[in-house]
SELOVO-531826 format. One line per field, with one value per atom (N, C-alpha, C): residue number from 1; x, y, z; atom name. Coordinates in steps of 0.1 Angstrom, whole numbers, plus 5000, padded with zeros to 4 digits. Layout:
! residues N
num <- NUM ...
x <- X ...
y <- Y ...
z <- Z ...
atomo <- CA ...
***
This chain:
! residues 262
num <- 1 1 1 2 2 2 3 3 3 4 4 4 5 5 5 6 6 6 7 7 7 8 8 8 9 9 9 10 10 10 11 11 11 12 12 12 13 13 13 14 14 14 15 15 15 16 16 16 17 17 17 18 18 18 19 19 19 20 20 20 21 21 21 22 22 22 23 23 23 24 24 24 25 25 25 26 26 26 27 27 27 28 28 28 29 29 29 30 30 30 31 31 31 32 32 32 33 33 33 34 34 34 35 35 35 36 36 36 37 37 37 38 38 38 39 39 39 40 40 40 41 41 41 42 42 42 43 43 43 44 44 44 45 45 45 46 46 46 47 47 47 48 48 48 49 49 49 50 50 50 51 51 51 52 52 52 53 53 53 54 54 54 55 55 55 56 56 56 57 57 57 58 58 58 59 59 59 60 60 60 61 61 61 62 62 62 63 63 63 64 64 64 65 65 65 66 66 66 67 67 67 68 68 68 69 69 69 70 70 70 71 71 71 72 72 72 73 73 73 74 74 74 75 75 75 76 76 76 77 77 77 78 78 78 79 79 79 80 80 80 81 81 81 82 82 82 83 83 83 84 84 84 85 85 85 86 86 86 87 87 87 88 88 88 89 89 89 90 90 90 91 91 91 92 92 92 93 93 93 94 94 94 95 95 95 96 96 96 97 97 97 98 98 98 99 99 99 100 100 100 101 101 101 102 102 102 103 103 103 104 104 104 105 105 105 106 106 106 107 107 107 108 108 108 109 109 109 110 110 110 111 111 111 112 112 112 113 113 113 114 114 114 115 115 115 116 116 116 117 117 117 118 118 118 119 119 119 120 120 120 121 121 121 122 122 122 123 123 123 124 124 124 125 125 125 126 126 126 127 127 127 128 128 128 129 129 129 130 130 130 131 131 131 132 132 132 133 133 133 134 134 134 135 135 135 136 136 136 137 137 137 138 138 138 139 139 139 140 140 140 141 141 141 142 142 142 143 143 143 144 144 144 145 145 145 146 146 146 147 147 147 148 148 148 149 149 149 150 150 150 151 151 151 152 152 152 153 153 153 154 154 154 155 155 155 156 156 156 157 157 157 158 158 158 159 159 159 160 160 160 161 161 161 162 162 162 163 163 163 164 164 164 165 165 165 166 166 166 167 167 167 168 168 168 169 169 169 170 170 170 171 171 171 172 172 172 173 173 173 174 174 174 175 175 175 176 176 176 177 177 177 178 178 178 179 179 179 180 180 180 181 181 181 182 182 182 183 183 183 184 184 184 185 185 185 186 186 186 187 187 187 188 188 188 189 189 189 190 190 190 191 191 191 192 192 192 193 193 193 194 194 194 195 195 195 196 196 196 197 197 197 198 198 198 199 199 199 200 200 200 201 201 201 202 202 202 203 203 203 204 204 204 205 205 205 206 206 206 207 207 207 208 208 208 209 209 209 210 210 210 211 211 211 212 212 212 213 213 213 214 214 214 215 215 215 216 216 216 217 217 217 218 218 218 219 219 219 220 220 220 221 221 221 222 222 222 223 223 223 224 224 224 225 225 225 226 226 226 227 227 227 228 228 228 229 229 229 230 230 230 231 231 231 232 232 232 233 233 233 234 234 234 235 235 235 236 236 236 237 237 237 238 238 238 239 239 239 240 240 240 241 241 241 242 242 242 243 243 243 244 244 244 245 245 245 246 246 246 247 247 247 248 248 248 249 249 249 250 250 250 251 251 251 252 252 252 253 253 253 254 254 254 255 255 255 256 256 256 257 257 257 258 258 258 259 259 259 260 260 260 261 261 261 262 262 262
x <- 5226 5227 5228 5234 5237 5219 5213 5198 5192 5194 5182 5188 5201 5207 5204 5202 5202 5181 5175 5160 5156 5165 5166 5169 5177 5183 5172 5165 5149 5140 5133 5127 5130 5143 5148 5146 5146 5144 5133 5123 5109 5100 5104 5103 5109 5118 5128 5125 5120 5115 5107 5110 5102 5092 5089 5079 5068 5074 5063 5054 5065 5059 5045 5049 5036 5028 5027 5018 5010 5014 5010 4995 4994 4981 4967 4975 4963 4961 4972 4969 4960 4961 4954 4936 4936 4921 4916 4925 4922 4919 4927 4922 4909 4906 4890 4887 4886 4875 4872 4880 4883 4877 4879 4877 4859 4857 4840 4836 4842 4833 4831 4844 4841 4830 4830 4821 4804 4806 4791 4785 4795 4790 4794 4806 4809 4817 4807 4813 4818 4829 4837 4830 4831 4829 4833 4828 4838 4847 4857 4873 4877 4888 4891 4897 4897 4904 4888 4878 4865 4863 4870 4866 4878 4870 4877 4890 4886 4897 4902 4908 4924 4936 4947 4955 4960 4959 4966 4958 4947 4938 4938 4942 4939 4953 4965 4979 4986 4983 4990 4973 4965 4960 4953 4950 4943 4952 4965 4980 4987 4981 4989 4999 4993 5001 5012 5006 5022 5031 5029 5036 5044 5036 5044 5056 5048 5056 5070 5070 5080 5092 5088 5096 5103 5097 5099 5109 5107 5115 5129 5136 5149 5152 5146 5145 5152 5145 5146 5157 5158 5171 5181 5184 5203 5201 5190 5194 5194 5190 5190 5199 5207 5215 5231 5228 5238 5239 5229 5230 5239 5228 5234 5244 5244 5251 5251 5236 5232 5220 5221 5214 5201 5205 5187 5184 5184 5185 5173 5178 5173 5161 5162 5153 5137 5143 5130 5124 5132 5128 5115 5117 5116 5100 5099 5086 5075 5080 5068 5063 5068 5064 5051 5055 5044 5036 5036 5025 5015 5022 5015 5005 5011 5005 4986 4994 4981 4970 4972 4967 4961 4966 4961 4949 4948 4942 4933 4936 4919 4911 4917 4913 4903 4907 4900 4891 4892 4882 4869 4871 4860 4854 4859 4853 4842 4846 4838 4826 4833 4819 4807 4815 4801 4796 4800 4791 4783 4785 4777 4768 4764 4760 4747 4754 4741 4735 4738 4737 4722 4715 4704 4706 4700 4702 4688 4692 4683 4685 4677 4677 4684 4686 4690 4700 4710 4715 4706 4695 4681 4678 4679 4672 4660 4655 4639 4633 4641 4630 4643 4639 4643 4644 4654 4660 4656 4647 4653 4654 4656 4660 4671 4682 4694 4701 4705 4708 4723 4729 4746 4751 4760 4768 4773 4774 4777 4767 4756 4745 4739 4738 4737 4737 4747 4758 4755 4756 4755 4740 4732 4720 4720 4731 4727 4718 4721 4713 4725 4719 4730 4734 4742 4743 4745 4735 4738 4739 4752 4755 4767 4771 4778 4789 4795 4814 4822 4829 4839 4848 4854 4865 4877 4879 4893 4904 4900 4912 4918 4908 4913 4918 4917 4920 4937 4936 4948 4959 4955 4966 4972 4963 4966 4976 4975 4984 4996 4997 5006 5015 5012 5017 5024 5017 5028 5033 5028 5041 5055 5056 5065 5075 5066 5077 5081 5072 5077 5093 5095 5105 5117 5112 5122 5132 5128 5136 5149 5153 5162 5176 5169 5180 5186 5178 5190 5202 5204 5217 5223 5220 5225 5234 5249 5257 5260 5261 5267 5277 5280 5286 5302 5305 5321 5313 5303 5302 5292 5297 5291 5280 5281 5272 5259 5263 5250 5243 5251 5248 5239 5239 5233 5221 5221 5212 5200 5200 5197 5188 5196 5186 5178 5178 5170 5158 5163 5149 5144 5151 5141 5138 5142 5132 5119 5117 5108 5095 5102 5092 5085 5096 5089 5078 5085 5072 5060 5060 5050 5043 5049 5039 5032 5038 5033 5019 5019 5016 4997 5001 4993 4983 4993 4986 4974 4980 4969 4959 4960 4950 4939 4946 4937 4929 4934 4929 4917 4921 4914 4897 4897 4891 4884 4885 4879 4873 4879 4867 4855 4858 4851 4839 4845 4840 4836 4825 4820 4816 4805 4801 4812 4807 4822 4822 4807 4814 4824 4818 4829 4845 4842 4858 4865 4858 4865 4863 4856 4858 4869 4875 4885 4898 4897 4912 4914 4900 4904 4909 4908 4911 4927 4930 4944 4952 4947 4952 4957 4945 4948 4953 4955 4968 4979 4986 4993 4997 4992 4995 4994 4988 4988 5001 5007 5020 5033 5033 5049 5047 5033 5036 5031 5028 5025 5036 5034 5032 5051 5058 5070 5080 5072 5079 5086 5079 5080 5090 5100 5104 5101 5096 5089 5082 5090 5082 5093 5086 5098 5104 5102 5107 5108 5114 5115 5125 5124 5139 5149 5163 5171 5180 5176 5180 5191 5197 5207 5220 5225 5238 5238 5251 5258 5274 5275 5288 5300 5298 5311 5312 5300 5297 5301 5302 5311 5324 5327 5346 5344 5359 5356 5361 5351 5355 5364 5375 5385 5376 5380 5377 5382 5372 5377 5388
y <- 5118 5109 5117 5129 5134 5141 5144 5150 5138 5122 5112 5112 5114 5110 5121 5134 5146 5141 5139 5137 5126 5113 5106 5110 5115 5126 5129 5140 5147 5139 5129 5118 5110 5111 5100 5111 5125 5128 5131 5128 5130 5111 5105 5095 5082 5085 5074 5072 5088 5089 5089 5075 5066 5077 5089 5096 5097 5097 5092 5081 5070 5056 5061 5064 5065 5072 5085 5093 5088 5083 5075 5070 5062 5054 5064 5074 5084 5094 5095 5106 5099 5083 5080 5081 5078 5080 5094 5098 5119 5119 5113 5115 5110 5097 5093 5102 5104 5113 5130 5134 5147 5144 5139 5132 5129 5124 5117 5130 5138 5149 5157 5158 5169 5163 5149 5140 5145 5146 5145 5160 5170 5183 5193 5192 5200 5196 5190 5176 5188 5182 5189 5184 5193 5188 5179 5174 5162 5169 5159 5160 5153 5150 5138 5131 5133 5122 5117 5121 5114 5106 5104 5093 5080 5068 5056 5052 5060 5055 5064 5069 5080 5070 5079 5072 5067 5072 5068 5053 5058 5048 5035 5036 5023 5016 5023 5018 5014 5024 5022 5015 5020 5014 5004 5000 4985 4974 4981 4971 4975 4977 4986 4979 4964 4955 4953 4947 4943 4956 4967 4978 4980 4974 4977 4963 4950 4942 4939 4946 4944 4952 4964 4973 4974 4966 4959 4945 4937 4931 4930 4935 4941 4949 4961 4971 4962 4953 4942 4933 4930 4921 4927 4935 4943 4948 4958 4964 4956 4947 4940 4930 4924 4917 4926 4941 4952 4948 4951 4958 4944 4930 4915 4910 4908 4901 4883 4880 4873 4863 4849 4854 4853 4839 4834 4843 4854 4863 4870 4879 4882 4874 4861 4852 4851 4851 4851 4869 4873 4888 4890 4885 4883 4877 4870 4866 4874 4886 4896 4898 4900 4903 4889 4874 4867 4864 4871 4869 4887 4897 4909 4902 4894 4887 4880 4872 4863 4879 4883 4895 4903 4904 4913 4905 4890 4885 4878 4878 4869 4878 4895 4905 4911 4908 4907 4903 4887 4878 4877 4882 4885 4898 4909 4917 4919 4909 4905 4895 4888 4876 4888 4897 4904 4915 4916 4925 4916 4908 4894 4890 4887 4885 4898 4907 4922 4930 4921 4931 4927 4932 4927 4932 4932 4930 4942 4954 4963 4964 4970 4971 4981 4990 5005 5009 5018 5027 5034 5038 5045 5035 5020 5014 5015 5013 5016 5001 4993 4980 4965 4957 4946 4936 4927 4919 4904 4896 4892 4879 4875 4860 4863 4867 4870 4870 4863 4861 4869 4866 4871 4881 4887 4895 4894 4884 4878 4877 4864 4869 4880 4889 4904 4910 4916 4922 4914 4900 4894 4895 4900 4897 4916 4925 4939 4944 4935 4949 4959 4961 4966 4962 4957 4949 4961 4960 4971 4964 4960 4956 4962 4963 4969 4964 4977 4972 4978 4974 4979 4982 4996 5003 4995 4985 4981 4992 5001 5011 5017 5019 5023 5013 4998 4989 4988 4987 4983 4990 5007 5015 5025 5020 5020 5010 5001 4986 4985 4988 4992 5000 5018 5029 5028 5016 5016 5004 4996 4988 4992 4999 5006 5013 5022 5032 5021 5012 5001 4998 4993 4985 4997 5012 5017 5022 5015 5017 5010 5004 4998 5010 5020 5031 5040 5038 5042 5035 5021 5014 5013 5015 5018 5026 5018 5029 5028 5031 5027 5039 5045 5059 5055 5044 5030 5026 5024 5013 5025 5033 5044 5037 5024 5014 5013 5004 5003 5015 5022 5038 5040 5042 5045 5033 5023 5012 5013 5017 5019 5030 5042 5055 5054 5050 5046 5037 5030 5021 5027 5036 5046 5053 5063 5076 5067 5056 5051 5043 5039 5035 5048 5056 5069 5081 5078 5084 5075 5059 5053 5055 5058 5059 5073 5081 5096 5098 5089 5085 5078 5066 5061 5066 5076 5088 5094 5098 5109 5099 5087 5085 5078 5075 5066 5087 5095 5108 5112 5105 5107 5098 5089 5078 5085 5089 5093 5103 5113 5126 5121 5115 5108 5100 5087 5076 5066 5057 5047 5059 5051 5058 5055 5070 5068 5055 5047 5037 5025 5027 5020 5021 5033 5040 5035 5034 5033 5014 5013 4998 4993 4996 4995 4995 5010 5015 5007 5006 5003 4987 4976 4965 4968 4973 4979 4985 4988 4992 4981 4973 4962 4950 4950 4944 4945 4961 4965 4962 4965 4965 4952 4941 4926 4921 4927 4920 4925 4942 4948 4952 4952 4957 4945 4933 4921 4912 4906 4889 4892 4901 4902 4906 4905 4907 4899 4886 4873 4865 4857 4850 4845 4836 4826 4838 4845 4856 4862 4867 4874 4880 4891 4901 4912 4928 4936 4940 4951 4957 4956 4951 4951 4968 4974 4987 4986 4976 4978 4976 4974 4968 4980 4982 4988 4982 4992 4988 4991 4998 4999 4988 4985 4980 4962 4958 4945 4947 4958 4952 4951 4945 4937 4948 4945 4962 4955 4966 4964 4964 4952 4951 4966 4971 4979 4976
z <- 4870 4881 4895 4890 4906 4909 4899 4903 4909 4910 4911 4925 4927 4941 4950 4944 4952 4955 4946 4950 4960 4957 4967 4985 4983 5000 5005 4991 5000 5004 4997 5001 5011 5011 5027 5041 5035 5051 5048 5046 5049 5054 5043 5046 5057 5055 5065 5079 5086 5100 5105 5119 5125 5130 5129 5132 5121 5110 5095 5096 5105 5101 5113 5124 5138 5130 5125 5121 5111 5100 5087 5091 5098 5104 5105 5110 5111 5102 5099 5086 5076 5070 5064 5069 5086 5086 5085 5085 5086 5071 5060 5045 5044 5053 5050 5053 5067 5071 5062 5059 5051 5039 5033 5016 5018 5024 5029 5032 5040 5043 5031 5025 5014 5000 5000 4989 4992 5006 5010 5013 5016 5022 5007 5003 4998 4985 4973 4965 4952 4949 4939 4927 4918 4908 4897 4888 4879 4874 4871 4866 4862 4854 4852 4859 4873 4881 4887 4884 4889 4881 4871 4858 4859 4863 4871 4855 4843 4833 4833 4842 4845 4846 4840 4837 4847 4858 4872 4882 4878 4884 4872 4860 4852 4852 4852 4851 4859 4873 4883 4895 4900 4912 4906 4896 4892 4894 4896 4896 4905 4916 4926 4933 4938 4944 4935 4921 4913 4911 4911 4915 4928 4937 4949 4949 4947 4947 4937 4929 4914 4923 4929 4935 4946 4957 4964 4969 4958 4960 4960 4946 4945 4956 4962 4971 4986 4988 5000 5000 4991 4985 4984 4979 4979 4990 4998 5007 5020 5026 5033 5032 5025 5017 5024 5016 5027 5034 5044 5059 5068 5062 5070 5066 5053 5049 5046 5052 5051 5046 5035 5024 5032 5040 5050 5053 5060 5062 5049 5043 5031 5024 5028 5018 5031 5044 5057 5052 5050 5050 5037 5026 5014 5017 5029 5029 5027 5035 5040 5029 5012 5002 5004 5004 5006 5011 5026 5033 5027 5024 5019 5009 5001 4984 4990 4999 5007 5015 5021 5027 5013 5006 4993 4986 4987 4978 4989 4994 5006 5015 5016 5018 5005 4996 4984 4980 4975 4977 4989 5003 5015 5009 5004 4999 4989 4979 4968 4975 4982 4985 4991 5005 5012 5003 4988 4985 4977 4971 4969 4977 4987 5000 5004 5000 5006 4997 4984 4968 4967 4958 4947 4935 4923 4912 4908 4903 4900 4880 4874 4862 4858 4871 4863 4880 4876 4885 4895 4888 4897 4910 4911 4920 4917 4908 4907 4907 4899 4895 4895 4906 4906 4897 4898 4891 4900 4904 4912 4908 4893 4889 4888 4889 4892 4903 4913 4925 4926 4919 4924 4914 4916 4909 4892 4892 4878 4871 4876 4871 4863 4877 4869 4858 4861 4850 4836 4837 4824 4817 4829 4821 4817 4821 4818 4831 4841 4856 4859 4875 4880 4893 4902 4915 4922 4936 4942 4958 4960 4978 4987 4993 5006 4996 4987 4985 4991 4997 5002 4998 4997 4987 4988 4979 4977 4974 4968 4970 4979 4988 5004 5014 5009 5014 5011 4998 4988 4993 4987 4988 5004 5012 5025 5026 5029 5031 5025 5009 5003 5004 5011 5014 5028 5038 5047 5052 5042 5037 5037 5022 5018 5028 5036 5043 5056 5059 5065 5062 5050 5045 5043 5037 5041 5052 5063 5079 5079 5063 5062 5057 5057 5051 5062 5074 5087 5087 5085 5086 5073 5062 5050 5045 5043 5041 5026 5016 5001 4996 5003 4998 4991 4997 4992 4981 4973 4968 4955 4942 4937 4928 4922 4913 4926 4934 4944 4950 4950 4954 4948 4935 4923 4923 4924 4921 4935 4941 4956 4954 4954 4951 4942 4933 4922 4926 4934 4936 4952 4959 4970 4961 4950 4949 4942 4929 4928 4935 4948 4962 4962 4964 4974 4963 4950 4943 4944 4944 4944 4952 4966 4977 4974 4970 4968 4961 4950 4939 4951 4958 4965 4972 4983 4990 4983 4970 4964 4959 4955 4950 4961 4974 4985 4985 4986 4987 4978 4965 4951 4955 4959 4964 4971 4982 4995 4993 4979 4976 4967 4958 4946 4949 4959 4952 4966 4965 4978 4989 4996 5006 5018 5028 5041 5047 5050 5057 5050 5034 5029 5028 5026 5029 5041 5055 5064 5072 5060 5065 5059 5044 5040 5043 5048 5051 5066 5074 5092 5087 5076 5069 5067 5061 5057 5066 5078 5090 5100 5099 5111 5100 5085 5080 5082 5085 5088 5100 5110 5125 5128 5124 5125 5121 5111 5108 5110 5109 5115 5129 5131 5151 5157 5149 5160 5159 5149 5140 5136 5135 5127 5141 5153 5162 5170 5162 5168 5163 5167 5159 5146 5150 5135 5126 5120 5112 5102 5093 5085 5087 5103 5107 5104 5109 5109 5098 5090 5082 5095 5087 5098 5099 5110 5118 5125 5130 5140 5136 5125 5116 5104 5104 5098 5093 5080 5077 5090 5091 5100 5114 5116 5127 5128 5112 5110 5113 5115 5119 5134 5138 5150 5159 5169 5176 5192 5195 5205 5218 5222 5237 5246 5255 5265 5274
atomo <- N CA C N CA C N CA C N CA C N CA C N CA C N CA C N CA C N CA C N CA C N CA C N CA C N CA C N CA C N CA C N CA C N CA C N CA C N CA C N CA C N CA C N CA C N CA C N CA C N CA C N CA C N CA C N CA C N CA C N CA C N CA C N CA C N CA C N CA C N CA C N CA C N CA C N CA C N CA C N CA C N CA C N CA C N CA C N CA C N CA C N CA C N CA C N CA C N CA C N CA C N CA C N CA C N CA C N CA C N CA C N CA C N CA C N CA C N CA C N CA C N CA C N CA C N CA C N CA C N CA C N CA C N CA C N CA C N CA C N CA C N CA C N CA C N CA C N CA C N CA C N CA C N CA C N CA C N CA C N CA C N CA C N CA C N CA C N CA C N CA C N CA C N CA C N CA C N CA C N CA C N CA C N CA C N CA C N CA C N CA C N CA C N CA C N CA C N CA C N CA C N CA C N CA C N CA C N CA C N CA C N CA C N CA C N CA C N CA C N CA C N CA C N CA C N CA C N CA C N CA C N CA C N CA C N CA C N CA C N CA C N CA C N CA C N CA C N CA C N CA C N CA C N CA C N CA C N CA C N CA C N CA C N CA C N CA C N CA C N CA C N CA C N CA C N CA C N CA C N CA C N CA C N CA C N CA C N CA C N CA C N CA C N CA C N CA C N CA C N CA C N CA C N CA C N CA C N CA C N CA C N CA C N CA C N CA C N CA C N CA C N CA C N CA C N CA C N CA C N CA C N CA C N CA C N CA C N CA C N CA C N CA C N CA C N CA C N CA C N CA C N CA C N CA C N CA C N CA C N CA C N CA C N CA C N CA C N CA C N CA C N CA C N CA C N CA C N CA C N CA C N CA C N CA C N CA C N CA C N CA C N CA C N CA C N CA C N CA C N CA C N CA C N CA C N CA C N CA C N CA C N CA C N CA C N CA C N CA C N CA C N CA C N CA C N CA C N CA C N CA C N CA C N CA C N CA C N CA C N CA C N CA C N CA C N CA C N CA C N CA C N CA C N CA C N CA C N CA C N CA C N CA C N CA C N CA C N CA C N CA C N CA C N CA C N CA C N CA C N CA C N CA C N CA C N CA C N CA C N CA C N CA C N CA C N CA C N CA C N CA C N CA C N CA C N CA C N CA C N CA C N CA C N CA C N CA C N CA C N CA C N CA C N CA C
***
């Protein structure tokens, strides 16, 4: 226990600081743009992480959301639950997991329709010879073509949105004190070092993505998707009242006792 609490520490000072969160945004377009370059100028060769049934890509990013959200939630709930002490409180907070859910899945669905929308239906990977009693994507596939339209990397969508999500919600561990309390201590660190590998986990693979796989503009229609998901809801929309709000940063344990008038 004392190694999970000691790896937890490292991860909180890398992660926790509001200098991570600013940077994040761009680091992610720097991995497009790097990853696209190197796909197109200087393309690695196959591996098994270019093979879409890697373990990482079928276990974890096919499920990345229910990953993030399983993790999440508990994560939001005790620790927020801490900091206020309040459950409404906790339960407005708890939304953001629902409005992320809505954002994940209609960001999704728009994606599928426009490749639906700009595809045609070839016989073979080559593009050599049309399909064209086949109109849609389903079609296709069921008759054995191949749909070839504008897709947009869901993974760069996904695990962008997801990744700073996450370090989003960990700004709740500035005001976090459990050091009184050795069970929650313990319950706590355990669910940051597993955030924070997931996000680790994320990184590489929005990275894995960007060397591998979709052309750049797909890549960057994705991620710029996952960006302005982001920044629509913790730098706009959560600033506002009527909103789930922000991790709460300003409360502390100590900061409930009643403090002496000057």
């Amino acid at each position: 226990m004392d190694r999970v609490d000691r790896w937890a520490r490292s991860a909180r000072s890398c992660l926790v600081r509001s200098s991570v969160r600013r940077a994040m945004p761009w680091g992610l377009l720097g991995l497009t743009l790097g990853g696209s370059l190197v796909k197109e100028w200087a393309p690695l060769p196959e591996s098994y992480l270019s093979n879409k049934r890697n373990l990482l890509n079928v276990y974890f990013v096919k499920i990345a959301w229910a990953w993030t959200l399983w993790l999440l939630l508990p994560f939001i709930g005790i620790t927020n639950y801490h900091v206020t002490r309040n459950a409404l409180v906790v339960l407005r907070r708890l939304t953001a997991l629902l409005v992320g859910t809505v954002v994940w899945y209609a960001c999704t669905r728009v994606f599928l329709h426009i490749e639906d929308l700009t595809g045609s239906c070839y016989k073979s990977p080559a593009l050599d010879a049309l399909h064209r009693q086949h109109p849609s994507k389903l079609q296709c596939q069921q008759a054995g073509g191949f749909w070839h339209g504008f897709d947009i990397s869901g993974h760069s969508f996904l695990l962008s949105y997801c990744a700073l999500m996450i370090v989003e919600e960990m700004a709740v561990m500035h005001s976090l004190k459990t050091s009184r309390n050795p069970r929650l201590h313990m319950v706590v660190s355990c669910l940051f070092l597993a955030l924070s590998c997931l996000t680790v986990i994320w990184l590489f693979m929005f990275l894995t993505t960007a060397i591998y796989f979709h052309d750049f503009s797909q890549k960057l229609f994705g991620t710029s998707v996952g960006l302005m998901a982001w920044y629509g809801t913790y730098r706009v929309w959560y600033l506002t009242p009527f909103s789930p709000g922000l991790p709460p940063q300003s409360v502390t344990l100590s900061s409930q006792k009643p403090k002496r008038s000057l």
